[in-house]
C-alpha positions as a Markdown table, in Angstrom:
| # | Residue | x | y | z |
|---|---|---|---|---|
| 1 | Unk | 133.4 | -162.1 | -32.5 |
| 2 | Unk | 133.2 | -160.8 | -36.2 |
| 3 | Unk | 136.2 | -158.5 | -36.7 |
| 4 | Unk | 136.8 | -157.8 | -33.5 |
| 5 | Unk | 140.2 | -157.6 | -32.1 |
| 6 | Unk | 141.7 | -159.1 | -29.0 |
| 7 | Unk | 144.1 | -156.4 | -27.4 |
| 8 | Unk | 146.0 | -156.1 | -24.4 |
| 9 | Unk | 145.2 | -153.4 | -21.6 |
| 10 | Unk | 148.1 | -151.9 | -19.7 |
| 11 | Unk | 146.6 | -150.1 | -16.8 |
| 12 | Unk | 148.8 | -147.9 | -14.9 |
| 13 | Unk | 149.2 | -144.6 | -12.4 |
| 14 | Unk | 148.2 | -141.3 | -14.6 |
| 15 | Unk | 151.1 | -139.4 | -15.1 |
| 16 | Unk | 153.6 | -142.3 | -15.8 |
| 17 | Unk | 152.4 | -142.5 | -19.4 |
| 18 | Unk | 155.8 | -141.6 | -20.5 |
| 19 | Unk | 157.7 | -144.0 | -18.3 |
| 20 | Unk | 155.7 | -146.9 | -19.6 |
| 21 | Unk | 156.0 | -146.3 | -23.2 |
| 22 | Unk | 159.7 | -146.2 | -23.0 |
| 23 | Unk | 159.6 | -149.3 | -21.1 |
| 24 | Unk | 157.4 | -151.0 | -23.5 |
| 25 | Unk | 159.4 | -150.3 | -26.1 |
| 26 | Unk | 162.2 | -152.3 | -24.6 |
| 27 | Unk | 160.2 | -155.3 | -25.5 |
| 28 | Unk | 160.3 | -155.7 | -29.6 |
| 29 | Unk | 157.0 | -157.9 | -29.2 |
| 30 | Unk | 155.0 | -155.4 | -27.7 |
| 31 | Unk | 153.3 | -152.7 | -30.6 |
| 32 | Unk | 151.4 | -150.2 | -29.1 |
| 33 | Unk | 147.6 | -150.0 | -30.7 |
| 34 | Unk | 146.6 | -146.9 | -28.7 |
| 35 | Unk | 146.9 | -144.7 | -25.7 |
| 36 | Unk | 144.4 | -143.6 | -23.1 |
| 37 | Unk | 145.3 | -141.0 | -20.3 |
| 38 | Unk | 145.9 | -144.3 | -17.5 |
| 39 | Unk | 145.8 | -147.7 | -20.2 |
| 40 | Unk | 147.8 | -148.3 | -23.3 |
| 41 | Unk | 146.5 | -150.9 | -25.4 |
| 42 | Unk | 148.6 | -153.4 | -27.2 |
| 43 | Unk | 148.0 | -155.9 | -29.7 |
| 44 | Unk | 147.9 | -159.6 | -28.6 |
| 45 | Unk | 150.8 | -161.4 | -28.7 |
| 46 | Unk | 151.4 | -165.1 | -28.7 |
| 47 | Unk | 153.1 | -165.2 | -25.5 |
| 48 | Unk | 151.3 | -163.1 | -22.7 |
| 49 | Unk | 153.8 | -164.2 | -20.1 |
| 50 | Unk | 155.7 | -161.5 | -21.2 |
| 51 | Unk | 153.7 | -159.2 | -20.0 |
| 52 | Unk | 154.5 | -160.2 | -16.5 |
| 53 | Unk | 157.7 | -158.5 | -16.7 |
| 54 | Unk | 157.0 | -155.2 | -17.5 |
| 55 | Unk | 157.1 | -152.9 | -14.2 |
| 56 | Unk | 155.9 | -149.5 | -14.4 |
| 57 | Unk | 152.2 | -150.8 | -15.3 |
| 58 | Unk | 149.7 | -151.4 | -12.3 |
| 59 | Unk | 147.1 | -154.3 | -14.3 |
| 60 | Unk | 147.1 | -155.8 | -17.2 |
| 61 | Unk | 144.4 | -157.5 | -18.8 |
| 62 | Unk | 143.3 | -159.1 | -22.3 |
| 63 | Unk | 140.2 | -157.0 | -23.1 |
| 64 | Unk | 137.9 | -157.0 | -26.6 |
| 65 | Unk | 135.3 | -153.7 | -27.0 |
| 66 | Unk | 132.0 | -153.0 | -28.5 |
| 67 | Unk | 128.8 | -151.4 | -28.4 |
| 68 | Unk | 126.7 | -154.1 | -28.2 |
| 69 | Unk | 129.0 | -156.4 | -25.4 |
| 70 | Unk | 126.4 | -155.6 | -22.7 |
| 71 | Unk | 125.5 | -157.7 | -19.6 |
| 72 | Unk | 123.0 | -159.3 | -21.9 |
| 73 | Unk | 124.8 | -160.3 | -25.2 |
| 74 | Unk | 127.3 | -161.4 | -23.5 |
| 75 | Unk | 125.1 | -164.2 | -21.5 |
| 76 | Unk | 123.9 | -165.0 | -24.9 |
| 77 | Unk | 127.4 | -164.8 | -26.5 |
| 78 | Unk | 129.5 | -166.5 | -23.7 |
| 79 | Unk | 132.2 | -167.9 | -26.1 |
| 80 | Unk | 133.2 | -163.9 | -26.2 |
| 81 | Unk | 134.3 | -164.3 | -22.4 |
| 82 | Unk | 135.6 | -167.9 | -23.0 |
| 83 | Unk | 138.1 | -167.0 | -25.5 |
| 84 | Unk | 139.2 | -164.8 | -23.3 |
| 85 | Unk | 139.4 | -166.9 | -20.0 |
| 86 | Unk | 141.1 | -169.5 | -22.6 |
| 87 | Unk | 144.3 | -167.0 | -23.2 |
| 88 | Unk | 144.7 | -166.0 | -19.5 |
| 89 | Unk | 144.6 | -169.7 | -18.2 |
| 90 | Unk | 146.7 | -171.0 | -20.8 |
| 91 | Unk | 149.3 | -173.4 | -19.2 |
| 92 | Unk | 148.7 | -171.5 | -15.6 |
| 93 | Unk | 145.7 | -173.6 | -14.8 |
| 94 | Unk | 147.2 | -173.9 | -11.2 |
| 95 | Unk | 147.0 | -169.9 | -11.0 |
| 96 | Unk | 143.3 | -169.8 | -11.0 |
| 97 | Unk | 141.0 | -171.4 | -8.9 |
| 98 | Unk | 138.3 | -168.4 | -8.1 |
| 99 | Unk | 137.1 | -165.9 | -10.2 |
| 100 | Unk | 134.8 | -162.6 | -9.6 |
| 101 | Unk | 132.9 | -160.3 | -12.0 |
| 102 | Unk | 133.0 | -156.7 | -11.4 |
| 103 | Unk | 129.6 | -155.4 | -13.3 |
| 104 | Unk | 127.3 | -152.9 | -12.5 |
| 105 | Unk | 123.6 | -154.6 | -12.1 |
| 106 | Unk | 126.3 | -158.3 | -10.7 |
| 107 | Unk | 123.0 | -159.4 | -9.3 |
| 108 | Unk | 121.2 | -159.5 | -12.5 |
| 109 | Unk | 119.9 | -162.6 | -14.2 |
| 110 | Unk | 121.9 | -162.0 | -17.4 |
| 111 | Unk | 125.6 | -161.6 | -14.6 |
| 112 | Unk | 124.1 | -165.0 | -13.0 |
| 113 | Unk | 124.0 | -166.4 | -16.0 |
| 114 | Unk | 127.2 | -165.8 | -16.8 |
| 115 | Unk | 128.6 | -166.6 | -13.5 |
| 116 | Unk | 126.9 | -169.8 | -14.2 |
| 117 | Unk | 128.8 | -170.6 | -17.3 |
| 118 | Unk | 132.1 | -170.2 | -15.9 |
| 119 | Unk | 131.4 | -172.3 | -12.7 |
| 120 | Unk | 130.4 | -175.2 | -15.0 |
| 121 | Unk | 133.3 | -174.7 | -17.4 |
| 122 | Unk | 136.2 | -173.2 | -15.9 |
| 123 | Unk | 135.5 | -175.3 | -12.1 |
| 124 | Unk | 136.1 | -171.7 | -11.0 |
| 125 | Unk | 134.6 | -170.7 | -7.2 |
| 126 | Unk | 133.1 | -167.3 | -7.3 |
| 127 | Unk | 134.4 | -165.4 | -4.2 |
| 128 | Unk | 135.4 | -161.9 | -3.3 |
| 129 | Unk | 139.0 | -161.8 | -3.3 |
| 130 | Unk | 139.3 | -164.1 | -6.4 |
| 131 | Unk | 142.5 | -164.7 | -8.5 |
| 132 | Unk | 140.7 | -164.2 | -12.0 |
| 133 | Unk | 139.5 | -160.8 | -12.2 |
| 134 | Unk | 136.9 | -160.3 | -14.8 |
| 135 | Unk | 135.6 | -157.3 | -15.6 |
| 136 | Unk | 132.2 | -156.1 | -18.4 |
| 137 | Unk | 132.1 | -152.0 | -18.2 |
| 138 | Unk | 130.7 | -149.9 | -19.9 |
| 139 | Unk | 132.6 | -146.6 | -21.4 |
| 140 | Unk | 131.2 | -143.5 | -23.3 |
| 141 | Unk | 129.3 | -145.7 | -26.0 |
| 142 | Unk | 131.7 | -148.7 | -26.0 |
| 143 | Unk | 131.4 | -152.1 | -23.2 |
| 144 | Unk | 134.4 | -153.5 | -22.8 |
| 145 | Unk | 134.7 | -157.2 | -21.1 |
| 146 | Unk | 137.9 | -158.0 | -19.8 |
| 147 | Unk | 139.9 | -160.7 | -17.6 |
| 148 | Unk | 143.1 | -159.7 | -16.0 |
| 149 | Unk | 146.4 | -161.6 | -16.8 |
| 150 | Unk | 147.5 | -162.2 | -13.3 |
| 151 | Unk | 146.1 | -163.2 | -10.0 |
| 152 | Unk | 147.7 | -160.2 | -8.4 |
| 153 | Unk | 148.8 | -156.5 | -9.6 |
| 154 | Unk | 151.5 | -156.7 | -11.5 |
| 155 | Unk | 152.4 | -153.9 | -8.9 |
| 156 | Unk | 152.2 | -156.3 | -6.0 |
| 157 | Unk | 155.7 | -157.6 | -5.8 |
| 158 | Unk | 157.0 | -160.9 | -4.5 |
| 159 | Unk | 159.2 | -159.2 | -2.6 |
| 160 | Unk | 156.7 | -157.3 | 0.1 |
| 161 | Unk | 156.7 | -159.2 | 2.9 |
| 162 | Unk | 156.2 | -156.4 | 5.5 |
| 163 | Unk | 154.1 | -153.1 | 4.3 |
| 164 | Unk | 154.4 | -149.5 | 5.7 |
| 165 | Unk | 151.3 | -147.2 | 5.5 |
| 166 | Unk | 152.3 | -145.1 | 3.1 |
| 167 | Unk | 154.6 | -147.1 | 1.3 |
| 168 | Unk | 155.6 | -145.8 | -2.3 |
| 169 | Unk | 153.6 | -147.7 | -4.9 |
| 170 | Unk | 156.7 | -150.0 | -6.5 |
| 171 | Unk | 155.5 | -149.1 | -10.1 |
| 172 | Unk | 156.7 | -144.9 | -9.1 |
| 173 | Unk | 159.8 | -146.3 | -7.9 |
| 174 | Unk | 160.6 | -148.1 | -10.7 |
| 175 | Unk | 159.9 | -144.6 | -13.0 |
| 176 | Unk | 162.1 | -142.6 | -10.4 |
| 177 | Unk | 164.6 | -144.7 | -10.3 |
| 178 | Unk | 164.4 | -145.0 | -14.5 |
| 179 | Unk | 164.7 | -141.4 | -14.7 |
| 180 | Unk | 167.9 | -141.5 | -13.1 |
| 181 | Unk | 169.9 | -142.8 | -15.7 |
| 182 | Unk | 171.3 | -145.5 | -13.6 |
| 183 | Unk | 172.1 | -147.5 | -16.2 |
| 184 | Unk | 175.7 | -145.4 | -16.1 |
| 185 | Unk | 176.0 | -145.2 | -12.2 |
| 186 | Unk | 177.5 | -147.1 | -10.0 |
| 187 | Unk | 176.8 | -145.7 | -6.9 |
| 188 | Unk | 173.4 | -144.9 | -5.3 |
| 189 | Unk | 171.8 | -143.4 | -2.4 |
| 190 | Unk | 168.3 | -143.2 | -1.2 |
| 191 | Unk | 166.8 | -141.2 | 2.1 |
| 192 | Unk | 164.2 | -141.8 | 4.1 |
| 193 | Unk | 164.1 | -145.7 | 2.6 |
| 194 | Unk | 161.7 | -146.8 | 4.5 |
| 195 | Unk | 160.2 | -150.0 | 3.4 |
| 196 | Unk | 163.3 | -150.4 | 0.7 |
| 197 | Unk | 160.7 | -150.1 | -2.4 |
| 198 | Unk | 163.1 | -147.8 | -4.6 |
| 199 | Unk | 166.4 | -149.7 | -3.6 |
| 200 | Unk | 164.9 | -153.1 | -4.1 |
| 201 | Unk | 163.6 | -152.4 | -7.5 |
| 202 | Unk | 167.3 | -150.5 | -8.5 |
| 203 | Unk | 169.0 | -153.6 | -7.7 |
| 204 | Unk | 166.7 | -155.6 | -9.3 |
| 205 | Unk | 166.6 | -153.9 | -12.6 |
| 206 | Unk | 170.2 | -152.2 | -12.5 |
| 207 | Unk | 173.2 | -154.6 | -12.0 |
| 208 | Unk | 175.8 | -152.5 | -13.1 |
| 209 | Unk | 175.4 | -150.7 | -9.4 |
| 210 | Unk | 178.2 | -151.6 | -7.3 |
| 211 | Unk | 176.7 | -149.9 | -4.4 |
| 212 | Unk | 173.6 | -149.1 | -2.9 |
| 213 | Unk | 173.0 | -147.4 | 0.0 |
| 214 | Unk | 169.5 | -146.5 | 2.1 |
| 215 | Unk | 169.5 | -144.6 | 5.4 |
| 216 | Unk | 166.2 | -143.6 | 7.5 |
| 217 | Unk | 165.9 | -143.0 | 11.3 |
| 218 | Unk | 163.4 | -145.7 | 12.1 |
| 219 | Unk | 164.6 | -148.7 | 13.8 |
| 220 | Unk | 161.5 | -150.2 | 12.5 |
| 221 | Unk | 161.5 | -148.6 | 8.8 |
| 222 | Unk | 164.8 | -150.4 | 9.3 |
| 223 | Unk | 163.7 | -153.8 | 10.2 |
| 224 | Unk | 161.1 | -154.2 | 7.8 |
| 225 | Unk | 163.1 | -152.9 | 4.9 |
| 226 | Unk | 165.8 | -155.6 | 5.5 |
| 227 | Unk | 162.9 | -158.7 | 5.2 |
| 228 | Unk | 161.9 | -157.5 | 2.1 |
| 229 | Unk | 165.6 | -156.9 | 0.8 |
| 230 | Unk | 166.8 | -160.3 | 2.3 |
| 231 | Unk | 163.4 | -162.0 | 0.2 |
| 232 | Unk | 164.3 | -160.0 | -3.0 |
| 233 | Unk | 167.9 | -161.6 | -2.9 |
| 234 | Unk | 169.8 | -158.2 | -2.7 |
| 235 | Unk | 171.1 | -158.5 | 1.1 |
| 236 | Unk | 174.8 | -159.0 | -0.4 |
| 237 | Unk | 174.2 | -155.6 | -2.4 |
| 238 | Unk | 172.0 | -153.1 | -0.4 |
| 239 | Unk | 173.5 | -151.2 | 3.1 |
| 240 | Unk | 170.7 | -150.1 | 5.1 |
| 241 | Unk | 172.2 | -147.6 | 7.8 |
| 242 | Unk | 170.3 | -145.9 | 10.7 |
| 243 | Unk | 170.9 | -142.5 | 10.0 |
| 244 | Unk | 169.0 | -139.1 | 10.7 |
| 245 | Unk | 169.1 | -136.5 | 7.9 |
| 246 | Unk | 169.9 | -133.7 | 10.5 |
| 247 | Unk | 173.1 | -135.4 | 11.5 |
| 248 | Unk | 174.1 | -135.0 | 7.5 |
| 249 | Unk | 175.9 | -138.5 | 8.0 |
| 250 | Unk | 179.1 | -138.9 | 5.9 |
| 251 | Unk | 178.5 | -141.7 | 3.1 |
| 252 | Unk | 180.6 | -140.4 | 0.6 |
| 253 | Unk | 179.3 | -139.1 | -2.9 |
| 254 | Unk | 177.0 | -140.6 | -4.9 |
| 255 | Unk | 176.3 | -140.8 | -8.8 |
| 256 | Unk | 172.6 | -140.7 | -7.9 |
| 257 | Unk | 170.1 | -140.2 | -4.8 |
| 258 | Unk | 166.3 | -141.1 | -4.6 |
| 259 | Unk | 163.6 | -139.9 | -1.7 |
| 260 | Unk | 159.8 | -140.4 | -1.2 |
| 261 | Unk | 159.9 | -137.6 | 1.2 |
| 262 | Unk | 157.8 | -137.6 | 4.1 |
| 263 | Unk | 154.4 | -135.4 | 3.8 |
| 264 | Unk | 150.9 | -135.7 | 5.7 |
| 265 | Unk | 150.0 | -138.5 | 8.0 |
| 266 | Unk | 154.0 | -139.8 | 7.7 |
| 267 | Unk | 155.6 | -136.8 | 9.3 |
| 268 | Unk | 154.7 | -136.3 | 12.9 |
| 269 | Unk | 152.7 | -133.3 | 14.3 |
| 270 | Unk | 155.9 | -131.2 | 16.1 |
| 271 | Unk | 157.9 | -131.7 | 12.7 |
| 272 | Unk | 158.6 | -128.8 | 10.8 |
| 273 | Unk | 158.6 | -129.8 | 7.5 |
| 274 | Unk | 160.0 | -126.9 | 5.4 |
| 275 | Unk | 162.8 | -127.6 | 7.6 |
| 276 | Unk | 163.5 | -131.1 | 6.8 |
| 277 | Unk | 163.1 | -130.0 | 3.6 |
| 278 | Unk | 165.5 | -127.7 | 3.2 |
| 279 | Unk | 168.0 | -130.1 | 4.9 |
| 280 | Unk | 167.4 | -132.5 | 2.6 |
| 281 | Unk | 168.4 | -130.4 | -0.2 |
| 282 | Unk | 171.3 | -129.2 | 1.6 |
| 283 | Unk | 172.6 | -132.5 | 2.0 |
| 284 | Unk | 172.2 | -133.9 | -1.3 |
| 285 | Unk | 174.2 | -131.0 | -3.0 |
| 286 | Unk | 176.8 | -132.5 | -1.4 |
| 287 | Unk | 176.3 | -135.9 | -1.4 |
| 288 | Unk | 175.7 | -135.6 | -5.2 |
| 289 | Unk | 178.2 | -136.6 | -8.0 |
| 290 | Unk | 178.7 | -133.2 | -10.5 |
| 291 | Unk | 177.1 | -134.7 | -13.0 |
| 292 | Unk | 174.5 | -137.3 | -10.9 |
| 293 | Unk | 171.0 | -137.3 | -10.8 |
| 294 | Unk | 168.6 | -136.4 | -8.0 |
| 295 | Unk | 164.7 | -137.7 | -7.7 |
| 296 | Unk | 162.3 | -136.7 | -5.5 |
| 297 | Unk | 158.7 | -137.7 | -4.8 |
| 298 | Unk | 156.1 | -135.7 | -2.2 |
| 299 | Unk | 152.7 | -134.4 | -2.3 |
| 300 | Unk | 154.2 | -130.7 | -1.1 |
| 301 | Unk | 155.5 | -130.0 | -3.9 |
| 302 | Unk | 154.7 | -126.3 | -3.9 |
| 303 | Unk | 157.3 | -126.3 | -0.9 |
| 304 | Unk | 160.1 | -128.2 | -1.9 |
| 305 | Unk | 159.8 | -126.4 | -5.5 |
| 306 | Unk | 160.4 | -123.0 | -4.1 |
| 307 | Unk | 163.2 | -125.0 | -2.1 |
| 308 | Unk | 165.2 | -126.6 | -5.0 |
| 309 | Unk | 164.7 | -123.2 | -6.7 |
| 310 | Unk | 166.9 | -121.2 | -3.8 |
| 311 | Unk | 169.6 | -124.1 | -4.2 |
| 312 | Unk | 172.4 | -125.3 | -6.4 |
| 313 | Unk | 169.8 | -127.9 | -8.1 |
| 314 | Unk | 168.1 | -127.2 | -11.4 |
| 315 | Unk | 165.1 | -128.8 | -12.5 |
| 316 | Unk | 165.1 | -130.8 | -15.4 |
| 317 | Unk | 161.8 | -132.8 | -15.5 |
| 318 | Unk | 158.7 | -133.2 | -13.3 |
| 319 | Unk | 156.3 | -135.9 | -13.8 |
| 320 | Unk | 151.8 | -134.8 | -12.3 |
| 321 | Unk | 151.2 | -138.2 | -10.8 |
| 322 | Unk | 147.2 | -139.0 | -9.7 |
| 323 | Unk | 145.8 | -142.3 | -8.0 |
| 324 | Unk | 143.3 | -142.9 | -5.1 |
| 325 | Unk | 144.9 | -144.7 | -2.0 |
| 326 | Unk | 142.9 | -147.5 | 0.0 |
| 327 | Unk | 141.1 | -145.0 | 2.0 |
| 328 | Unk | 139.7 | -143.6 | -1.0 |
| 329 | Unk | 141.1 | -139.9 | -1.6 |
| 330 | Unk | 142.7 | -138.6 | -4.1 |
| 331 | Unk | 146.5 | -137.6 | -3.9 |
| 332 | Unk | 148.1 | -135.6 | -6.6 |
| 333 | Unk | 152.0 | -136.1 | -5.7 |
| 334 | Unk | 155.0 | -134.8 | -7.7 |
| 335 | Unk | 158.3 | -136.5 | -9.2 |
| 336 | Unk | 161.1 | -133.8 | -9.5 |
| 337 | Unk | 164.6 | -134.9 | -11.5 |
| 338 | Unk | 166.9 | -132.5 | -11.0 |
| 339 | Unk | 170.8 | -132.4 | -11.6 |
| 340 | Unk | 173.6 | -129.7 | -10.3 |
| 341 | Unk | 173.9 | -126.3 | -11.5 |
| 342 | Unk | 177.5 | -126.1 | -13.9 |
């Protein structure tokens, strides 16, 4: 491998650049080698099982670069890939048992060949939905050959046992609820809580919380939210109420309040959105501590702006998310923070 240098890939969400940096910098192993607009790239560290903690990133893979690591040096150069392979199946043997190469030209002699190599070395299975992810692409002038650390996404949590369409990505819940400085609350409330995803990871990365609360109008919502809460071990700490906004229910005041507002294909087609909207906002002004935090997520952002503008709420940061969801579109959602006017 000459000088080349075995680094770390952090892939996650554009627009949560900031989030992860300050959460890498929590770890005193990890030293950031550079930053791209979606990937951070770290330099190796001894123990990569670290890695597996870190939330707000989506993938994360041990990766070398170079101009001349095509398709074909590689199949002639396969100790390149092994060294890697030999780093991500250290002591997790038992986590790999398939693995599949994502190449353009995967049906060429040189991919074979290299297929070949890690069948007869690695008694690997090559199969579509494989658990080591392996991955030789080529960008600007630079290929870069990679195999991801875990089976899943990081991003897939253990907890998800029932999924909502729609359901907020955990990695954004984790940077909402970060930007919330929960780390001094004790109290916290989150609308609309669907499947649980920004309650679950606030209990799981907050204990100083002595009391979490979630409130949505969906039996169902309801339902599922309380299998993944029960698997995630937070039963004893999370209320889940059935509660519609309109009503303004009466849970006291809260030190900070969370909300993936509904938008698009979640809201039905008699709703009147602006509405909910500015009932929300409404409601949270006064279920709001004076010195609490409020986040927000949608894809209307233009609407709830102009909204948060004609209330008692300031605006104190907004985060430009971007990511394609399963069906293949783009959405462009928004994270406001905002706190009360003095």
């Amino acid at each position: 491998m000459g000088d080349q240098k075995i680094e770390i890939k952090l892939a996650f969400i554009a627009g949560l650049k900031e989030v992860v940096i300050n959460e890498i910098k929590k770890h005193p192993n990890f030293h950031i080698a550079r930053e791209g607009l979606d990937s951070v790239y770290l330099d190796l560290i001894k123990d990569i099982s670290e890695i597996k903690n870190l939330r707000s990133v989506s993938k994360a893979y041990i990766i070398l670069q170079n101009p001349k690591y095509n398709p074909l040096y590689i199949s002639n150069h396969k100790s390149i890939l092994g060294s890697l392979i030999d780093i991500v199946i250290n002591k997790n043997e038992d986590d790999f048992r398939s693995f599949k190469i994502t190449c353009s030209g995967a049906d060429s002699p040189e991919v074979r060949n290299i297929s070949s190599y890690i069948q007869e070395k690695y008694k690997l299975t090559e199969k579509e939905d494989a658990d080591m992810k392996i991955h030789l692409i080529k960008s600007d002038e630079t290929w870069e050959i990679g195999v991801q650390i875990t089976p899943r996404p990081l991003s897939l949590r253990d907890y998800k046992i029932m999924h909502m369409g729609g359901a907020m990505d955990p990695t954004i819940a984790y940077a909402m609820n970060s930007l919330c400085e929960l780390e001094n609350a004790s109290s916290y409330l989150n609308i609309f809580s669907g499947s649980a995803t920004l309650l679950i990871e606030a209990g799981r990365c907050y204990e100083n919380l002595k009391r979490s609360v979630g409130f949505d109008n969906e039996k169902k919502h309801i339902s599922l939210a309380m299998q993944n809460i029960q698997k995630a071990g937070l039963i004893r700490k999370i209320e889940l109420k059935e509660k519609d906004i309109f009503d303004k229910p009466d849970l006291g005041k809260f030190d900070a309040i969370t909300s993936d507002l509904p938008f698009g294909m979640t809201i039905s087609k008699d709703e009147d959105l602006e509405k909910l909207y500015q009932c929300f906002i409404e409601y949270c002004e006064e279920a709001l501590n004076d010195n609490g935090v409020l986040a927000v997520y949608t894809n209307e952002h233009e609407m709830l702006k102009k909204i948060i503008q004609n209330s008692k709420f300031k605006i104190i940061k907004t985060l430009d998310l971007k990511f394609m969801t399963s069906a293949g579109a783009y959405l462009r959602p928004k994270i406001f923070v905002c706190k009360l006017e003095n």
